[in-house]
C-alpha positions as CSV (number, residue, x, y, z in Angstrom):
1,X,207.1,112.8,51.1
2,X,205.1,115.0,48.8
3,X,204.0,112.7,46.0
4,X,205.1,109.6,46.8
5,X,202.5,106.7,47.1
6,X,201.1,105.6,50.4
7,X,203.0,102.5,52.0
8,X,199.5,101.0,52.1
9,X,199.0,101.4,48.2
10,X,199.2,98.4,46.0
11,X,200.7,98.6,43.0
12,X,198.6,99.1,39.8
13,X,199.2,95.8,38.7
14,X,197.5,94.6,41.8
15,X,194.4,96.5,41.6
16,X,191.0,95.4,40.4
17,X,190.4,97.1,36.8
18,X,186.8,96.2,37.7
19,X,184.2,95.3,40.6
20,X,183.8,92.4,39.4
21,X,187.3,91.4,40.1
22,X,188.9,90.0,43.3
23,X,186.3,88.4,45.9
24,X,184.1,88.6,43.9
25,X,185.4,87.0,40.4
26,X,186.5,84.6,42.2
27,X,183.2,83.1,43.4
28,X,182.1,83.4,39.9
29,X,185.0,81.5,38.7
30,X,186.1,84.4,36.3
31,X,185.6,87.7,35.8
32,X,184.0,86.4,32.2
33,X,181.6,84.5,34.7
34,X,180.8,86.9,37.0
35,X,180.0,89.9,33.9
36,X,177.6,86.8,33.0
37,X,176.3,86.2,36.4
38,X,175.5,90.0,37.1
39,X,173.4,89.6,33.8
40,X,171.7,86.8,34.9
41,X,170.5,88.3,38.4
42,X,169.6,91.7,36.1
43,X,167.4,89.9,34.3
44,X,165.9,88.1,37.0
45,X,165.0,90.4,39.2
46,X,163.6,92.1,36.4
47,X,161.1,90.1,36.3
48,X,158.6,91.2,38.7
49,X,159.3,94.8,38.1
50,X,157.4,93.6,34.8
51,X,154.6,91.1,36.6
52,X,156.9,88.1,35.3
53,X,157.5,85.3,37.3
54,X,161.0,84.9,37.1
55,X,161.3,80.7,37.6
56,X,158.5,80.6,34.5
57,X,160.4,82.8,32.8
58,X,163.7,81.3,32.8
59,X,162.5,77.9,32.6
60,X,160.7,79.1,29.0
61,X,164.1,81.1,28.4
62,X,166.1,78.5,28.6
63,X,164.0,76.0,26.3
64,X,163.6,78.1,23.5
65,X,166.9,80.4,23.4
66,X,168.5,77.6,20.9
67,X,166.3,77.3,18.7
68,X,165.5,81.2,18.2
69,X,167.1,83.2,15.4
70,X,169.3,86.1,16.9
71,X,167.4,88.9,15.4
72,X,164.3,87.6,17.6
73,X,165.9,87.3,21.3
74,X,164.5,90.3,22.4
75,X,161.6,88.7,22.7
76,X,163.2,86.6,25.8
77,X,163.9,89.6,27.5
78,X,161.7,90.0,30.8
79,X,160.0,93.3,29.8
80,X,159.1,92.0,26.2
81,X,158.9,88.5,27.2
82,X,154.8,86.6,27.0
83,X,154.0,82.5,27.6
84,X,153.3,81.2,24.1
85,X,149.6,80.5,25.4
86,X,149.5,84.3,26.8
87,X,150.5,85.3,23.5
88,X,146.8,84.2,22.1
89,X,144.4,85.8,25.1
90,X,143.2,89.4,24.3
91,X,145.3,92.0,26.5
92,X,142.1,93.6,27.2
93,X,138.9,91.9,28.2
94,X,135.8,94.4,28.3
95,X,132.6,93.1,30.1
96,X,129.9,92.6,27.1
């Protein structure tokens, strides 16, 4: 029949509005988790895109992120993100 839907459609209801859902939502727990997981892996494997180790990273991440004002968490973010004692050598070292 012209127009009618496939016997091996699901019905909208059923289908995923987004990857995210089915399989694998449900390993994250929620769809809410798994946005929040999918973040988490972005931002890690960022890291050594941006010569960051990711373990140091997090690990400084997630001890400062509580205490930091929201206008200055960009600072966390791999690509802007330096060791407090990094933050004090000279980026560029010339032979004397």
């Amino acid at each position: 029949m012209a127009g009618s839907a496939s016997a091996t459609t699901p019905p909208k209801e059923h289908c995923a509005a987004s990857p995210w859902e089915g399989a694998n939502g449900t390993f994250a727990g929620s769809l809410r988790g798994a946005d929040r997981a999918a973040i988490m892996l972005t931002m890690i494997t960022t890291c050594p895109l941006n010569d960051v180790d990711p373990k140091a990273w997090l690990s400084d991440v997630l001890a400062r992120i509580a205490d930091l004002p929201a206008s200055r968490l960009h600072e966390l973010l791999p690509w802007e993100w330096k060791l407090p004692r990094q933050v004090d050598e000279p980026t560029d070292q010339q032979a004397a």
